[in-house]
TIRODREN-47921 format. One record per residue (C-alpha): residue number from 1; residue in one letter; chain; x, y, z. Coordinates in steps of 0.1 Angstrom, whole numbers, plus 5000, padded with zeros to 4 digits. Layout:
N
(NUM, 'A', 'A', (X, Y, Z))
...
REM end
This chain:
251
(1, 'X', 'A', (1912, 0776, 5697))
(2, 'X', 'A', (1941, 0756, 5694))
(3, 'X', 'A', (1956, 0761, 5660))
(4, 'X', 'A', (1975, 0734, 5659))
(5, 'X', 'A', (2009, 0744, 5652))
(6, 'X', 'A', (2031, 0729, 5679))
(7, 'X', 'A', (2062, 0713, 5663))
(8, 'X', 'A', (2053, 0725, 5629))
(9, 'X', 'A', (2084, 0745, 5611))
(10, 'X', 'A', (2082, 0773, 5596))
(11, 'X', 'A', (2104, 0801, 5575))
(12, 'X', 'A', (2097, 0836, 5578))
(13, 'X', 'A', (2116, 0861, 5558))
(14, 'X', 'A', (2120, 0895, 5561))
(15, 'X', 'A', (2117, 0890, 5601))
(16, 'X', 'A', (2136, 0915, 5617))
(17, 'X', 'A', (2108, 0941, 5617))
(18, 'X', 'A', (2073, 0953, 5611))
(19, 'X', 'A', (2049, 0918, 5599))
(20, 'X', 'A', (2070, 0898, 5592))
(21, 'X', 'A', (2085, 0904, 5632))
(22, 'X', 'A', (2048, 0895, 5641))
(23, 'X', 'A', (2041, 0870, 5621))
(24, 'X', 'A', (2077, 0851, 5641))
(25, 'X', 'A', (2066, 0856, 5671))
(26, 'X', 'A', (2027, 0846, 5666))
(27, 'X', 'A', (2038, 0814, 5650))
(28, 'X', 'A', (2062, 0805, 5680))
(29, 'X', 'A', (2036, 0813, 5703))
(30, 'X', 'A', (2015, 0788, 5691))
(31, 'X', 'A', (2048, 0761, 5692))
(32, 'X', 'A', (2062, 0766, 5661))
(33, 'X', 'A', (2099, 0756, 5657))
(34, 'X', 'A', (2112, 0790, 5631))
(35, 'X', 'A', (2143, 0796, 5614))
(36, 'X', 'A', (2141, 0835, 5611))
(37, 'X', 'A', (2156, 0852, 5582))
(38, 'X', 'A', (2166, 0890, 5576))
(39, 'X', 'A', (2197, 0910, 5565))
(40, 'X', 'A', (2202, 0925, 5603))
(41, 'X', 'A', (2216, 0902, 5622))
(42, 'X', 'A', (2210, 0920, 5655))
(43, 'X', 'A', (2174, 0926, 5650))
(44, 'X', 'A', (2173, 0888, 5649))
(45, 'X', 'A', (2193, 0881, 5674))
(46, 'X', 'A', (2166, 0903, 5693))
(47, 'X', 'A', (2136, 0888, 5682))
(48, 'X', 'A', (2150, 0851, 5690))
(49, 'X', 'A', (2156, 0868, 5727))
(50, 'X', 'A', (2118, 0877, 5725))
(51, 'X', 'A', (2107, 0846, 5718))
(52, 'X', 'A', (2125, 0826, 5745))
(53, 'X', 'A', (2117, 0845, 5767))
(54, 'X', 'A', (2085, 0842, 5762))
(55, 'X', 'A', (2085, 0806, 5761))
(56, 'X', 'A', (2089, 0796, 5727))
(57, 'X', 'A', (2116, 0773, 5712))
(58, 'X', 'A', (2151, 0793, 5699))
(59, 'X', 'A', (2144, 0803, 5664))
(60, 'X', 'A', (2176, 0797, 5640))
(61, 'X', 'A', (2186, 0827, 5623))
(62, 'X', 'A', (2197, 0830, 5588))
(63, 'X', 'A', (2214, 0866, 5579))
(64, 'X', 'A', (2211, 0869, 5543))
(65, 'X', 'A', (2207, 0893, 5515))
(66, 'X', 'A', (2179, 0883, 5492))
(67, 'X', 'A', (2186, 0902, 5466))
(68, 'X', 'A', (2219, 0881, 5462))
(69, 'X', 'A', (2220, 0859, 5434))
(70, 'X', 'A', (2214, 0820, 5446))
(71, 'X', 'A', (2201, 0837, 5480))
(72, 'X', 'A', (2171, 0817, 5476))
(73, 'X', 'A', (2182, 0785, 5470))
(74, 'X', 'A', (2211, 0795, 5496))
(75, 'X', 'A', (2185, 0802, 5524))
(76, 'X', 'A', (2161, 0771, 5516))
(77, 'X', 'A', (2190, 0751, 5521))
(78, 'X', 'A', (2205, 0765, 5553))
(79, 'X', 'A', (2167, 0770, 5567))
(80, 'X', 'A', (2167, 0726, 5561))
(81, 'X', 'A', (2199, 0723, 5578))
(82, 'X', 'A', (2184, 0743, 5607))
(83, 'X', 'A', (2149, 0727, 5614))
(84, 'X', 'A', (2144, 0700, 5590))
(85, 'X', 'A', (2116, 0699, 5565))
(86, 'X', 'A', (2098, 0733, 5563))
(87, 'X', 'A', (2062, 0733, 5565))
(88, 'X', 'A', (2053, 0765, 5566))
(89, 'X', 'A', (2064, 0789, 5548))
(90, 'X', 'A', (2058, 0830, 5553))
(91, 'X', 'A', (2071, 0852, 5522))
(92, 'X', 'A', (2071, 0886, 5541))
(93, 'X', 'A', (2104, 0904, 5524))
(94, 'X', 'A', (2098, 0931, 5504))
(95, 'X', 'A', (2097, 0970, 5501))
(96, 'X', 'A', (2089, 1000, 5479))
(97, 'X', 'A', (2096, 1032, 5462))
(98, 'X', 'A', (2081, 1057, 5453))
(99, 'X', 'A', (2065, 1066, 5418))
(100, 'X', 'A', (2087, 1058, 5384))
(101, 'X', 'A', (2086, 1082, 5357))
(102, 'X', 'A', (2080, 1068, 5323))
(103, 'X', 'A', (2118, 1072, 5312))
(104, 'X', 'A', (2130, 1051, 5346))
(105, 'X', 'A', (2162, 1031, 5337))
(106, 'X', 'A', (2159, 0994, 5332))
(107, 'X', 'A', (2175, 0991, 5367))
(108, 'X', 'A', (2146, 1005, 5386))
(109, 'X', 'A', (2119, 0981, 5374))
(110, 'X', 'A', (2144, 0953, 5373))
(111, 'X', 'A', (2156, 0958, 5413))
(112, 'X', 'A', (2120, 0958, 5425))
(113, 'X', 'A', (2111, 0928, 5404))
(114, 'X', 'A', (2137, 0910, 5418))
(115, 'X', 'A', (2132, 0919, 5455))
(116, 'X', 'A', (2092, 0919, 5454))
(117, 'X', 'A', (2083, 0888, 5433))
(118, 'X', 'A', (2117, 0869, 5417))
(119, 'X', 'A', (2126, 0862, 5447))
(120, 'X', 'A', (2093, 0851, 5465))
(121, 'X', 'A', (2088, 0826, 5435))
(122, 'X', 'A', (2126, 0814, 5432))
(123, 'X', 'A', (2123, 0809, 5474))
(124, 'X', 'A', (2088, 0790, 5475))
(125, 'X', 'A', (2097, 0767, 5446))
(126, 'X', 'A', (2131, 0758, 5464))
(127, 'X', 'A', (2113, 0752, 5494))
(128, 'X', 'A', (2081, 0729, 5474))
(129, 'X', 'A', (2100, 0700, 5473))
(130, 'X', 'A', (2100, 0701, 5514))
(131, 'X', 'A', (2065, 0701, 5520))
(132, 'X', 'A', (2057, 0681, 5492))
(133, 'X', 'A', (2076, 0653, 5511))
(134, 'X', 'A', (2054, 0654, 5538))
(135, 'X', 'A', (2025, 0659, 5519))
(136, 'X', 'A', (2019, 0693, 5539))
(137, 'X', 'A', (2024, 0729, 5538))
(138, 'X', 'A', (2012, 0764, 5540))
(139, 'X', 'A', (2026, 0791, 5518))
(140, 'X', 'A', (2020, 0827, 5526))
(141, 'X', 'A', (2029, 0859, 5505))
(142, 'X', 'A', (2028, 0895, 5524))
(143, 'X', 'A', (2021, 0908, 5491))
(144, 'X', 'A', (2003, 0946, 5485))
(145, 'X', 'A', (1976, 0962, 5465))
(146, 'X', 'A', (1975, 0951, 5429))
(147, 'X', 'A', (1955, 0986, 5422))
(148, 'X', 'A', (1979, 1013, 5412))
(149, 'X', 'A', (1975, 1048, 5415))
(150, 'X', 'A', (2005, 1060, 5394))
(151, 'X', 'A', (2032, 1039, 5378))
(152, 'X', 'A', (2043, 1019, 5410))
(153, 'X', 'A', (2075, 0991, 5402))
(154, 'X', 'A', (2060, 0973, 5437))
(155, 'X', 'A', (2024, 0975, 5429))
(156, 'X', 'A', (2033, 0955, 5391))
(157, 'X', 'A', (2050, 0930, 5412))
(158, 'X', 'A', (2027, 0921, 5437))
(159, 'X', 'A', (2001, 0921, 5411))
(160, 'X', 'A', (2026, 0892, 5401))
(161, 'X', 'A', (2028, 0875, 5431))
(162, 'X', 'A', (1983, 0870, 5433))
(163, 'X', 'A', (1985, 0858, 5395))
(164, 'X', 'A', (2015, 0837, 5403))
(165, 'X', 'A', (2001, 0821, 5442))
(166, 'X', 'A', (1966, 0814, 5424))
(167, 'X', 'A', (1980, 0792, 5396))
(168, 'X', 'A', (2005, 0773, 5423))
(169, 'X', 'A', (1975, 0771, 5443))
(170, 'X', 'A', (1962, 0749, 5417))
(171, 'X', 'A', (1990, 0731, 5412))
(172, 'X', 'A', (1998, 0719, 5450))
(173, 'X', 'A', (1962, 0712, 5469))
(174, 'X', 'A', (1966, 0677, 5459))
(175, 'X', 'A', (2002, 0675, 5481))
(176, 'X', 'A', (1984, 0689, 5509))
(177, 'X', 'A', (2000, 0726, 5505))
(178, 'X', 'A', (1978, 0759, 5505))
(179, 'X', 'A', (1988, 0791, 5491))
(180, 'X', 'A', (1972, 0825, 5499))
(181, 'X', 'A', (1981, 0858, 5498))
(182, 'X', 'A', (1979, 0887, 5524))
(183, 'X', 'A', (1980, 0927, 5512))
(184, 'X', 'A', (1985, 0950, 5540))
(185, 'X', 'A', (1967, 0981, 5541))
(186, 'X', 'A', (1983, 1010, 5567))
(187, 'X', 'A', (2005, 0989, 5590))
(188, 'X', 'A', (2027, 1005, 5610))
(189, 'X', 'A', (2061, 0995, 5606))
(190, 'X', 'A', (2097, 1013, 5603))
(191, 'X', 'A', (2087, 1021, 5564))
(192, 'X', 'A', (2055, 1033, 5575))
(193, 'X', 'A', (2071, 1059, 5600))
(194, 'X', 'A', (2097, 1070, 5575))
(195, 'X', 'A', (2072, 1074, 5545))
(196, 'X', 'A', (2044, 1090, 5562))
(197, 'X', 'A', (2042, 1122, 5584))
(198, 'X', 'A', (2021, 1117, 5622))
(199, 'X', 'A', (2002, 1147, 5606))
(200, 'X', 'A', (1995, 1125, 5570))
(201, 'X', 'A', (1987, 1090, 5591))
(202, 'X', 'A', (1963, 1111, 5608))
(203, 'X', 'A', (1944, 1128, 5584))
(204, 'X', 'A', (1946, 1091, 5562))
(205, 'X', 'A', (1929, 1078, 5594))
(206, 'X', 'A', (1901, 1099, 5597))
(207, 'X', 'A', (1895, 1102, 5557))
(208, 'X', 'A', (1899, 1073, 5538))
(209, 'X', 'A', (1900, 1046, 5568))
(210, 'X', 'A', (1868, 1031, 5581))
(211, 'X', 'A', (1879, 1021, 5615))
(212, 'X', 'A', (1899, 1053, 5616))
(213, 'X', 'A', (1931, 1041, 5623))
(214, 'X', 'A', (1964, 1027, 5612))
(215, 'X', 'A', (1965, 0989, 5621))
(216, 'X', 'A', (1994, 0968, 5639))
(217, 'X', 'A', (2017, 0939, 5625))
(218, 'X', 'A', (2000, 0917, 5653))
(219, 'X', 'A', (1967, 0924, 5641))
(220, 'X', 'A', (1978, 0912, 5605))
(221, 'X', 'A', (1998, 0884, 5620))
(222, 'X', 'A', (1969, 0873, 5632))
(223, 'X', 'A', (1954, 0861, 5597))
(224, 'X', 'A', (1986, 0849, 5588))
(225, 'X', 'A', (1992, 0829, 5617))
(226, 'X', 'A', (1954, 0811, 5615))
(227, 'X', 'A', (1961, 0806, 5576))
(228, 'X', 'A', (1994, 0788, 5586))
(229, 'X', 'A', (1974, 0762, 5608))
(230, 'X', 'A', (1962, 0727, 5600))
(231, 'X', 'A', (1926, 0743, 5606))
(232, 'X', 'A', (1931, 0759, 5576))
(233, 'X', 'A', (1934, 0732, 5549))
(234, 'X', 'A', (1901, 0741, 5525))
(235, 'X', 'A', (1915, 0781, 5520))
(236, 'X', 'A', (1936, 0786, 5496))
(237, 'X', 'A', (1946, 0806, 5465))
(238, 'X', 'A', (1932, 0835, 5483))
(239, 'X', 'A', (1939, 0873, 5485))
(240, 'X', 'A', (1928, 0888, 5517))
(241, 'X', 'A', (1934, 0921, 5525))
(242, 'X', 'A', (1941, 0932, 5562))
(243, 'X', 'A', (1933, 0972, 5556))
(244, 'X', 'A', (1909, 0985, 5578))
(245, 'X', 'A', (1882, 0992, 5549))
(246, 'X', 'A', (1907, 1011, 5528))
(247, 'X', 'A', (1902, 0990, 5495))
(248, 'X', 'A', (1872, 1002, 5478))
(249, 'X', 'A', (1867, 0972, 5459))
(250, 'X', 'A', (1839, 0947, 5466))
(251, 'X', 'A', (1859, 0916, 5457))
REM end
C-alpha cells in the first residue's frame, strides 16, 4: 500500500529511543522529510545515520530540552527553519514515575504535568498554525493509559492529553488536520528494561497478555505511521491502544 507520504514533513519528538526512534525511521521509509528532536544529541546523530543509510532523506536534528521554558515554541520554530511547513506532527516525549504518596510536594505533580501534557499542548498549538496553512496535517500523541491503578502523576496527564486531542479534534477537521492518540501497552524500550525485571516481563507476558508477549516500537510505529498518511483523513479524535490485549476495557 503506498501511504502516501513521500515529501510530507514531519516532527517527531522524543526520537532518540524506544517509539518514538520507530516511529522516525517508519515515516522516512515511506519518504518523509523529518526534523528529529531529543535531548541526546548522539542518539540522533545515530538515528539520522540509520536512516541514510537506508535510503531515506537526512533528518535535521534539533537537541533540546523540553522541559525548558519557551522549548516549545523554540523547537516549532527551528523545526520550520529546518524543513518548512510541518505537516505531521508525532508527540512521542514523555516518561514516568513511579506511585505518589498523598503528601507529594507540589513539584512532583507539577514536573510531570509539564513534561507529559504542558508541553505536548504548548508544542501542537505552536506548530497548528503550519498545517493550517496548507490546509493539512496529522497530529499524533504517544500518550498512555488513562486507567490508574494507584495515584500515578503520568497516568492524570495523559488522561489530559485524550480529553485535550478529542476537543482539538473538533476544532481542526475542517483545516484538513486529524488528531488521535496512541497508548502503548508493554513496549520495550530503555524505560521498559530499567523498570521491569526479564523475570517480571515474563511472568506479565504469560498472565495478563493475550498474545503473551511484550511488543516492539516497530510494531506501534506501525499504527502511527498509517495514521500519519493521507489515507488516513476520516480517523480522527481517536484513542487506540497498541497493547497486546492488556486493557480490559471494551471501549
Amino acid at each position: 500500500m503506498d501511504l502516501q507520504l513521500k515529501n510530507k514533513t514531519a516532527l517527531v519528538t522524543g526520537a532518540s529511543q524506544g517509539i518514538g526512534r520507530a516511529i522516525a525511521k517508519g515515516l522516512a521509509a515511506e519518504g518523509a522529510r523529518l526534523c528529529i528532536a531529543a535531548r541526546r544529541r548522539e542518539l540522533l546523530e545515530e538515528l539520522a545515520g540509520e536512516i541514510t543509510a537506508a535510503g531515506g532523506s537526512k533528518p535535521a536534528i534539533v537537541v533540546i530540552d523540553i522541559m525548558e521554558e519557551n522549548s516549545a515554541q523554540q523547537l516549532a520554530a527551528e523545526a520550520q527553519r529546518a524543513i518548512g511547513n510541518i505537516g505531521i506532527l508525532i508527540n512521542s516525549a514523555g516518561g514516568s514515575k513511579p506511585p505518589l504518596p498523598l503528601d507529594a510536594p507540589e513539584e512532583e505533580w507539577t514536573q510531570s504535568m509539564t513534561l507529559n501534557f504542558i508541553r505536548v499542548r504548548q508544542l501542537t498549538h505552536a506548530i497548528l498554525p503550519q498545517m493550517m496553512a496548507q490546509n493539512w496535517g496529522r497530529i499524533i500523541n504517544i500518550s498512555g493509559k488513562s486507567e490508574p491503578d494507584r495515584l500515578l502523576t503520568a497516568t492524570s496527564a495523559k488522561a489530559a492529553i485524550h480529553a485535550w486531542a478529542k476537543g482539538l479534534s473538533r476544532e481542526v477537521g475542517k483545516h484538513g488536520i486529524t488528531v488521535n492518540s496512541i497508548p502503548p501497552g508493554r513496549i520495550m524500550s530503555e524505560q521498559i528494561r530499567h523498570k521491569y525485571s526479564p523475570e517480571f516481563r515474563a511472568e506479565q507476558s504469560a498472565k495478563e497478555i493475550p498474545v503473551g508477549r511484550y511488543g516492539e516500537p516497530e510494531e506501534l510505529a506501525a499504527l502511527a505511521v498509517f495514521l500519519a498518511s493521507p489515507i488516513a483523513a476520516y480517523i480522527t479524535g481517536t484513542v487506540m491502544p497498541v497493547d497486546g490485549g492488556l486493557r480490559r476495557y471494551a471501549f
